[in-house]
N, CA, C and O of each residue as an XYZ file, in Angstrom:
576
protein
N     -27.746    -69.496    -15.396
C     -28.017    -69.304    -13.998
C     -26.718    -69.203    -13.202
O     -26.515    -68.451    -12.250
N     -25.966    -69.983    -13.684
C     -24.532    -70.201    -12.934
C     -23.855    -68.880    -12.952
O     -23.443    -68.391    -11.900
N     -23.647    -67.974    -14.667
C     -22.997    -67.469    -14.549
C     -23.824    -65.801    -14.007
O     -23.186    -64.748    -13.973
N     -25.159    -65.899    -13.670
C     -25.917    -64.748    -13.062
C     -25.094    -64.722    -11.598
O     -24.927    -63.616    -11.082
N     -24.679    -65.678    -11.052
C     -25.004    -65.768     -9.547
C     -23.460    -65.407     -9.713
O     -23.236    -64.276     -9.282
N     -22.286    -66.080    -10.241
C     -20.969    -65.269    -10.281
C     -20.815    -63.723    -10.366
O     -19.993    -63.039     -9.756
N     -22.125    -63.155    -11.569
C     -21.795    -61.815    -11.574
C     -21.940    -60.772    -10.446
O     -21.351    -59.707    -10.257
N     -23.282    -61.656     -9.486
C     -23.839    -61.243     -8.214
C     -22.641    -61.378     -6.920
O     -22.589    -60.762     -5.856
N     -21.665    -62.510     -7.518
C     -20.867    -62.731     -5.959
C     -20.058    -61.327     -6.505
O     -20.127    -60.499     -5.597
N     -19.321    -60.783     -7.668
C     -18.421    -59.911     -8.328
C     -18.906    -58.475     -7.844
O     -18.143    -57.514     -7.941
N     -19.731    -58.393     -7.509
C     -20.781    -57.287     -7.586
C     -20.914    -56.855     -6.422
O     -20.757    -55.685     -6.074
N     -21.308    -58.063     -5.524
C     -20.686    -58.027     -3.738
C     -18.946    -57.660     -3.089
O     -18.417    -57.036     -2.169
N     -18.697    -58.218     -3.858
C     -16.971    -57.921     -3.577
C     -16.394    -56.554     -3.547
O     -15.578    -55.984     -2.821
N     -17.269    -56.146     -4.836
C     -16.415    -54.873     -5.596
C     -17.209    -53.817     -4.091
O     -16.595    -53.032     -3.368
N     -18.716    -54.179     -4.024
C     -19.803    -53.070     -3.328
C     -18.360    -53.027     -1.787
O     -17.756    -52.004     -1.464
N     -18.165    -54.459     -1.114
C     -17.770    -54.675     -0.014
C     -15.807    -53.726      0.124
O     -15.077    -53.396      1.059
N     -15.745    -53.665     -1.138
C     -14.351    -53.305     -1.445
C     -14.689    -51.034     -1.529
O     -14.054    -50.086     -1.068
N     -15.477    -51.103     -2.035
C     -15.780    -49.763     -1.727
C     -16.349    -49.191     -0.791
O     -16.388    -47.961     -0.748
N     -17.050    -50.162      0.395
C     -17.546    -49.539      1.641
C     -16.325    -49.406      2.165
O     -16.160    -48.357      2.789
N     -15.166    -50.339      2.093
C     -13.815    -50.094      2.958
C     -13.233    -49.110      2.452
O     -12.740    -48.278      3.214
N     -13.131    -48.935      0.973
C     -12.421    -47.752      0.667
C     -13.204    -46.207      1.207
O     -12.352    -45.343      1.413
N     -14.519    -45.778      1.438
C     -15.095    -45.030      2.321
C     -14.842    -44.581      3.104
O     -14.660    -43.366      3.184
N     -14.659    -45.875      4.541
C     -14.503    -45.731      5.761
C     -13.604    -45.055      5.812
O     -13.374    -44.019      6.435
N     -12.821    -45.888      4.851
C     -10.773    -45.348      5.102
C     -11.087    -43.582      5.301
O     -10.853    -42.831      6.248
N     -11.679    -43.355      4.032
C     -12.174    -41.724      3.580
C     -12.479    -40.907      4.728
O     -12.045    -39.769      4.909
N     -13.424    -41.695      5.673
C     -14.424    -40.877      6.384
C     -12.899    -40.347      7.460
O     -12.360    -39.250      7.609
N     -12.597    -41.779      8.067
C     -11.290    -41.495      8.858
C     -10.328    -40.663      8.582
O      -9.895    -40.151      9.615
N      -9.604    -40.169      7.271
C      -8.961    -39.268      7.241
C      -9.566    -38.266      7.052
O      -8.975    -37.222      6.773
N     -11.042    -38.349      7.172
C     -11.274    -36.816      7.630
C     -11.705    -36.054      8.511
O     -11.982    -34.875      8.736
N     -11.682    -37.319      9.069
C     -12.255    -36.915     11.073
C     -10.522    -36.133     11.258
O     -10.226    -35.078     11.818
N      -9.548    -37.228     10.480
C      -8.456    -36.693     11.422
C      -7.942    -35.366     10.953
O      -6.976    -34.762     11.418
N      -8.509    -35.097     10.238
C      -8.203    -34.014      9.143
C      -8.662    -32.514     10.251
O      -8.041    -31.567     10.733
N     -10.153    -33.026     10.266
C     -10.939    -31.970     11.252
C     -10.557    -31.678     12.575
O     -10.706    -30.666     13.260
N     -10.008    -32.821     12.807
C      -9.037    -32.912     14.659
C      -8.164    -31.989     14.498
O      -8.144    -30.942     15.144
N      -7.316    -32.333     13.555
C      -6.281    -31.313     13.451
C      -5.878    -29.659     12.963
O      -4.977    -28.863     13.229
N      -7.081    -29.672     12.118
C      -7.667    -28.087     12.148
C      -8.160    -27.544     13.650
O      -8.022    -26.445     14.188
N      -8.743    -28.684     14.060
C      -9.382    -27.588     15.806
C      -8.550    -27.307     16.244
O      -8.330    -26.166     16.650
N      -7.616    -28.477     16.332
C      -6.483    -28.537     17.511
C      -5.390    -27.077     17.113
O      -5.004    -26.191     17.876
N      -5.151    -27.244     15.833
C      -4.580    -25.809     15.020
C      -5.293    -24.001     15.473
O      -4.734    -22.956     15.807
N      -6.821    -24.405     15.247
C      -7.494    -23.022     15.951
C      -7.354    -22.837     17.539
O      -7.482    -21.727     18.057
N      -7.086    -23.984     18.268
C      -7.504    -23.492     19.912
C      -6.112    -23.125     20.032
O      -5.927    -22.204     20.828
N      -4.933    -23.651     19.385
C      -3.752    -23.323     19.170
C      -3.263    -22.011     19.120
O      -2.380    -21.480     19.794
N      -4.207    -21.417     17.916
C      -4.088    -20.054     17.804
C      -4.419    -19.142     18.651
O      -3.586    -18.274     18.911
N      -5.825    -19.118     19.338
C      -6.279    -18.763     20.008
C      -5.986    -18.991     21.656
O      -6.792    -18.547     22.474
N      -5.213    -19.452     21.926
C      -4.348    -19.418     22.767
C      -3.016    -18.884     23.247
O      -2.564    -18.758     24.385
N      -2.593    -18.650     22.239
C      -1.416    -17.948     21.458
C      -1.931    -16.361     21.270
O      -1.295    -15.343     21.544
N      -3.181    -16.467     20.757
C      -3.098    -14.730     20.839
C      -3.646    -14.341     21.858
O      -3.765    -13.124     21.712
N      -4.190    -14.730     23.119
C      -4.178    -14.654     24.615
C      -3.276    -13.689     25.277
O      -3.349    -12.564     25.771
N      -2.310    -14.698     25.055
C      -0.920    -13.919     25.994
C      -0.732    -12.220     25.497
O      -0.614    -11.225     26.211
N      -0.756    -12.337     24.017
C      -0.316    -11.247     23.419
C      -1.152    -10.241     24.327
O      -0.602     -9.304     24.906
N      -2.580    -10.509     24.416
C      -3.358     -9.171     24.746
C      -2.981     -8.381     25.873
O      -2.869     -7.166     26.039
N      -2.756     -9.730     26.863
C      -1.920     -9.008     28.386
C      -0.597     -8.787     28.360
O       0.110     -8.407     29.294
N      -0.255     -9.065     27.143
C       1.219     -8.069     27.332
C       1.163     -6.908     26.561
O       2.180     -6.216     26.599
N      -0.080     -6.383     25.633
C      -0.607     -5.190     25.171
C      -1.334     -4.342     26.939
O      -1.444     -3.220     27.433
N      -1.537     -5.275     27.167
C      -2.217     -4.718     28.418
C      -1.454     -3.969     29.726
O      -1.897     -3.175     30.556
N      -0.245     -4.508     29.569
C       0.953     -3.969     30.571
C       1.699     -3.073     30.013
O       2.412     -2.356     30.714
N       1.658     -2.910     28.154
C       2.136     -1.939     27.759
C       1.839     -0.717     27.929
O       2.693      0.166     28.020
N       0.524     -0.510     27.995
C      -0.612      0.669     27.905
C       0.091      1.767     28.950
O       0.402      2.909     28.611
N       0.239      1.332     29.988
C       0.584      2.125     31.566
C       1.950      2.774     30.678
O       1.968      3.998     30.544
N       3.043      1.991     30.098
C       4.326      2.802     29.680
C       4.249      3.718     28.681
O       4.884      4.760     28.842
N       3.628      3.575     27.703
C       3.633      3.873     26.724
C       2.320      4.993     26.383
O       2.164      5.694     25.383
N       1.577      4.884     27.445
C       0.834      6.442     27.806
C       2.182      7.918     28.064
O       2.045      9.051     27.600
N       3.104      7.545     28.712
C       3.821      8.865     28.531
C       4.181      9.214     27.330
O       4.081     10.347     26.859
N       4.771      7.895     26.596
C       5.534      8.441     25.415
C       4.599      9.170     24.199
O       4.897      9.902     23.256
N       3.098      8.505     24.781
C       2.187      9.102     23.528
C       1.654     10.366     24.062
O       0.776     10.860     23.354
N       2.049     11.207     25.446
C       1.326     12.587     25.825
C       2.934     13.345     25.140
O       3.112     14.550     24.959
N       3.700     12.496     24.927
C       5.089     13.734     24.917
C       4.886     13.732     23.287
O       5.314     14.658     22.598
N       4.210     12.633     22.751
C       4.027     13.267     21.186
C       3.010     13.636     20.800
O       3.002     13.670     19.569
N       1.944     13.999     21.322
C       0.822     14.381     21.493
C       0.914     16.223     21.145
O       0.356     16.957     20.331
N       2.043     16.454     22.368
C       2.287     18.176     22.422
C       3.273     18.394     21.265
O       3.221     19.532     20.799
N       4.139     17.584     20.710
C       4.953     17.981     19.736
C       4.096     17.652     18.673
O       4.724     17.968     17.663
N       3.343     17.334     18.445
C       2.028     17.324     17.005
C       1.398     18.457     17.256
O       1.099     19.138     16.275
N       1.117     18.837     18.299
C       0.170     20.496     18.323
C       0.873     21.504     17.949
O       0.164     22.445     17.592
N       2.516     21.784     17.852
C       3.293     22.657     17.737
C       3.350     22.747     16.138
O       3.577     23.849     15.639
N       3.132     21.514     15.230
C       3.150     21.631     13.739
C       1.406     21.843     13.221
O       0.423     21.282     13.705
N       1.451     22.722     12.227
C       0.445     23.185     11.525
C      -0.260     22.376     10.495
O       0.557     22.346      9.574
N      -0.663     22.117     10.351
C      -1.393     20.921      8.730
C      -1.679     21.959      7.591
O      -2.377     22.950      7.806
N      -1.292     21.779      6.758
C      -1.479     22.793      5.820
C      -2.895     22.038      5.184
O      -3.017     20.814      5.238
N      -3.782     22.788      4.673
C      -4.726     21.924      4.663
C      -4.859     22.569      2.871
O      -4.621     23.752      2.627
N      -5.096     21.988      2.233
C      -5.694     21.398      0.394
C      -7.015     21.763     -0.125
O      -7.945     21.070      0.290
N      -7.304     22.744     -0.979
C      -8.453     22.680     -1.643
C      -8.741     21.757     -2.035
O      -7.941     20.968     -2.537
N     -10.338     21.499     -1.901
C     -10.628     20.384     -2.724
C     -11.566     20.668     -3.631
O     -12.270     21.675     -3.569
N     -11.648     19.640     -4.693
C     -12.218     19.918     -5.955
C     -13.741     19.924     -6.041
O     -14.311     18.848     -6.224
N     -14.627     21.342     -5.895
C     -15.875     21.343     -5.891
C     -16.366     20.638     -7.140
O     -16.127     21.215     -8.201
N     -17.277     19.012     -7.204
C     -17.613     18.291     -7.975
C     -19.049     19.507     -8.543
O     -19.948     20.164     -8.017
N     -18.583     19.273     -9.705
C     -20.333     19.998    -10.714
C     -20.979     18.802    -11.223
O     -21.329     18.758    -12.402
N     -21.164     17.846    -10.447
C     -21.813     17.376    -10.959
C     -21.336     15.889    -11.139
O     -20.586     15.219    -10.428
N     -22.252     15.449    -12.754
C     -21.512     14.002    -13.121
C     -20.860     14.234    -14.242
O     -21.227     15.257    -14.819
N     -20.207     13.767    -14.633
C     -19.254     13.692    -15.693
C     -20.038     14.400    -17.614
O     -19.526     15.129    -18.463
N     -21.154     13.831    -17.561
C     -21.937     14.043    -18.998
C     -22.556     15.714    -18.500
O     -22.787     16.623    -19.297
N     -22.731     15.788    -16.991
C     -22.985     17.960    -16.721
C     -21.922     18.605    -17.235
O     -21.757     19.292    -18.243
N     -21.258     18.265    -16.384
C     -19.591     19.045    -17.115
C     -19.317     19.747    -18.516
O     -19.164     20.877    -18.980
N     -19.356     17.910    -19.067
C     -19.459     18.512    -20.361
C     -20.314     19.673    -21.097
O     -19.953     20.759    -21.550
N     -21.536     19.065    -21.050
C     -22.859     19.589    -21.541
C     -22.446     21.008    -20.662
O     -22.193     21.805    -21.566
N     -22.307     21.511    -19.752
C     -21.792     22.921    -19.501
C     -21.233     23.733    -20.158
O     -21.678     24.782    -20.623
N     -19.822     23.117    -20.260
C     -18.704     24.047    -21.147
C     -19.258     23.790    -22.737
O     -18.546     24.542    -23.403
N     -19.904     23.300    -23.383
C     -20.694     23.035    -24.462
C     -21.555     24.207    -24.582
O     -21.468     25.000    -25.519
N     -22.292     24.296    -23.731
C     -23.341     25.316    -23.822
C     -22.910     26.808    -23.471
O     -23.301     27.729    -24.188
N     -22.374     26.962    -22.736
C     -21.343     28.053    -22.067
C     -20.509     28.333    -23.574
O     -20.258     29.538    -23.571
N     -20.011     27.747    -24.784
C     -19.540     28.538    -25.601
C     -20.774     28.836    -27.086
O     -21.646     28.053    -27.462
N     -20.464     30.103    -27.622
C     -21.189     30.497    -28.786
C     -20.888     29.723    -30.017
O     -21.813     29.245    -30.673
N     -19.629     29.570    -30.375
C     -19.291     29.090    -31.279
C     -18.816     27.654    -31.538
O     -18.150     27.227    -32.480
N     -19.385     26.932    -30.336
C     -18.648     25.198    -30.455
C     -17.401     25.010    -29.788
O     -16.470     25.805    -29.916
N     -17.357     24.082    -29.148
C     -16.117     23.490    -28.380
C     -15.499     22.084    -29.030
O     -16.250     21.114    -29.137
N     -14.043     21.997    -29.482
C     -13.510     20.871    -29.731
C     -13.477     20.170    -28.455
O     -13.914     20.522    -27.359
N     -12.786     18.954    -28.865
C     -13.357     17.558    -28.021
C     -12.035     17.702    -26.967
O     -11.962     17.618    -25.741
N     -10.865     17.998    -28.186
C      -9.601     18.020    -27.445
C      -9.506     19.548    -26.124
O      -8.781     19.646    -25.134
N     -10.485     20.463    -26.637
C     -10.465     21.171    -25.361
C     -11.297     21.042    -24.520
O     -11.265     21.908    -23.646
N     -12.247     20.088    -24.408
C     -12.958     19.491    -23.476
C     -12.381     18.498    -22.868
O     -12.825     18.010    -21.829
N     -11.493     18.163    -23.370
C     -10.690     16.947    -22.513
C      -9.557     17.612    -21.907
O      -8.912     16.900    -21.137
N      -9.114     18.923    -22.080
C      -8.249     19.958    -21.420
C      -9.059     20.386    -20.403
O      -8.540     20.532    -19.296
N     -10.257     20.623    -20.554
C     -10.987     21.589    -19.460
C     -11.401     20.698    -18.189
O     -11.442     21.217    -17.073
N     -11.730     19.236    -18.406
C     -12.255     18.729    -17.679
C     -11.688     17.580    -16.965
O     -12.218     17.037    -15.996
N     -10.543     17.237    -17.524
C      -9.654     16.259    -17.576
C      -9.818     14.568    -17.598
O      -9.118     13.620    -17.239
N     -11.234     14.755    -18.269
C     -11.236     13.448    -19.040
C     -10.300     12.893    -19.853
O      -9.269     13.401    -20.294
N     -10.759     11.784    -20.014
C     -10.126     11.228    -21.467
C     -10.414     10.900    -22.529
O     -11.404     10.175    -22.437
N     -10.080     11.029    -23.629
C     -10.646     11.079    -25.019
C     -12.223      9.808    -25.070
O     -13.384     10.019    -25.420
N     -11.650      8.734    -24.631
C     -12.976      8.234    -24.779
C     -14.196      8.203    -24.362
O     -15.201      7.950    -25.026
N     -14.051      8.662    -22.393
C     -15.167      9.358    -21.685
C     -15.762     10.325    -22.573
O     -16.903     10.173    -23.011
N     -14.664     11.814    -22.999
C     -15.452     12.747    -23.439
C     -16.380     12.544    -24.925
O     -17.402     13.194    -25.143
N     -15.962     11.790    -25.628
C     -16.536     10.633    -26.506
C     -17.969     10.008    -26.451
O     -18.825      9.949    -27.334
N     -17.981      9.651    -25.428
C     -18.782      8.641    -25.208
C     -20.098      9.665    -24.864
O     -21.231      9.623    -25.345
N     -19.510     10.634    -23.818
C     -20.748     11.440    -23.619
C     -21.278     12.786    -24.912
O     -22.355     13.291    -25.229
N     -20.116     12.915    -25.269
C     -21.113     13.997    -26.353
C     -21.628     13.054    -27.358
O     -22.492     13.549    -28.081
N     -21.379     12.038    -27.554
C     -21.992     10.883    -28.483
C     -23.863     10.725    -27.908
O     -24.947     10.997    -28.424
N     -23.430     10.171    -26.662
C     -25.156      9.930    -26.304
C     -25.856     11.581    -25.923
O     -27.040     11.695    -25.607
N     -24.937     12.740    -26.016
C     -25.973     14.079    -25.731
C     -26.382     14.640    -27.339
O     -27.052     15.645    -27.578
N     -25.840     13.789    -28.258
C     -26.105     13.987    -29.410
C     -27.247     13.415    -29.527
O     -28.330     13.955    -29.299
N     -27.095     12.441    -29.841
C     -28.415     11.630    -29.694
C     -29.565     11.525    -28.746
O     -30.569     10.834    -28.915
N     -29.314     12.240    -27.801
C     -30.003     13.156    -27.169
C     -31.050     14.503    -27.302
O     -32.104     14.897    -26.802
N     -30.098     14.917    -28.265
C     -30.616     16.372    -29.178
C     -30.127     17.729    -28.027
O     -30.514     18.896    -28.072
N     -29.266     17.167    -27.142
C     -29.169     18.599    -26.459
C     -27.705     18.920    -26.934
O     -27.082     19.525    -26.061
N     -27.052     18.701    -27.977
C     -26.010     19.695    -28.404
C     -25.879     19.381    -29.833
O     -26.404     18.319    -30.170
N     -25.309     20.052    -30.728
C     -25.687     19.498    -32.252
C     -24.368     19.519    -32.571
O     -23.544     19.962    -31.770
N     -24.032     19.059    -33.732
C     -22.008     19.190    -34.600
C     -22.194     20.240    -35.204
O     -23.020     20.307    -36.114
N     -21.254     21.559    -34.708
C     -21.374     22.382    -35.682
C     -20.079     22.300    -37.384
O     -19.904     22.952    -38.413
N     -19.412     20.886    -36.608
C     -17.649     20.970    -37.634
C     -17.260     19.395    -37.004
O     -17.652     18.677    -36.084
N     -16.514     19.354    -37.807
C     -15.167     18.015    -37.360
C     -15.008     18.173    -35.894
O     -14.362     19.179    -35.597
N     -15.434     17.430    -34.863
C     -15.006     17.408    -33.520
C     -15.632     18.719    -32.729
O     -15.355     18.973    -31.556
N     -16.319     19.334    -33.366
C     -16.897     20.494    -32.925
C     -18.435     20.827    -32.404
O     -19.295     21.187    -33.209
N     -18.669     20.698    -31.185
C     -19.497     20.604    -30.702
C     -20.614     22.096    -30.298
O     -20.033     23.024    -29.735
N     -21.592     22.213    -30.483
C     -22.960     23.489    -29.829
C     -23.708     23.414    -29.315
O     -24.549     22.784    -29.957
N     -24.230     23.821    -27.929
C     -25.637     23.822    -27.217
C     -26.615     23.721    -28.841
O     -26.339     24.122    -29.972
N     -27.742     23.044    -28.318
C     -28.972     23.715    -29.451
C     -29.748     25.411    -28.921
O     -30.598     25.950    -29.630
């Protein structure tokens, strides 16, 4: 009995010793959170000013952007073909496949289309198994 009621006072101590260690917890993280706000209104105070001195810029810096405004209209843009897509990647193929009589190697399908060996791979693999092109040779591919 004696030594039940010791284990009970041990038991209280330790419980009473970890509510304090808690508190301590909770407190450094109130102050933790104080000091993050205090850090955001910080910021946000700070980028305040900036806007009205973007705001007084605007009036000056409207001339300098009409005087480059007219010297951009005086240069031409040369403008770039762009690459009419046929499609997805396994059309392509299956195109220039069918488009020849006698079979297409892999390595000139990866010239024509500018894949890479394992894309072009991968797809005449599953159009095989597919049944829409057959092996006529080593690497040599035919519409059916």
């Amino acid at each position: 009995m004696a030594k039940l009621k010791q284990d009970l006072q041990q038991v209280t101590k330790q419980l009473k010793a970890l509510t304090k260690k808690t508190e301590s917890l909770v407190k450094a993280v109130d102050k933790l959170d104080k000091q993050k706000a205090a850090k955001k209104s910080k910021a946000t105070t700070k980028a305040k000013p900036k806007r009205k001195k973007a705001a007084t810029r605007k009036a000056a810096t409207r001339k300098a952007t009409a005087k480059k405004a007219t010297a951009k209209k005086a240069t031409k843009k040369t403008t770039t073909k762009k690459k009419v897509s046929t499609g997805s990647p396994a059309n392509q193929v299956l195109k220039i496949i069918k488009r020849s009589k006698k079979g297409v190697h892999v390595s000139a399908l990866m010239q024509k289309t500018g894949f890479g060996e394992g894309s072009v791979r991968n797809i005449v693999y599953k159009a095989t198994k597919a049944g829409e092109i057959k092996r006529t040779g080593r690497g040599v591919y035919a519409g059916t």
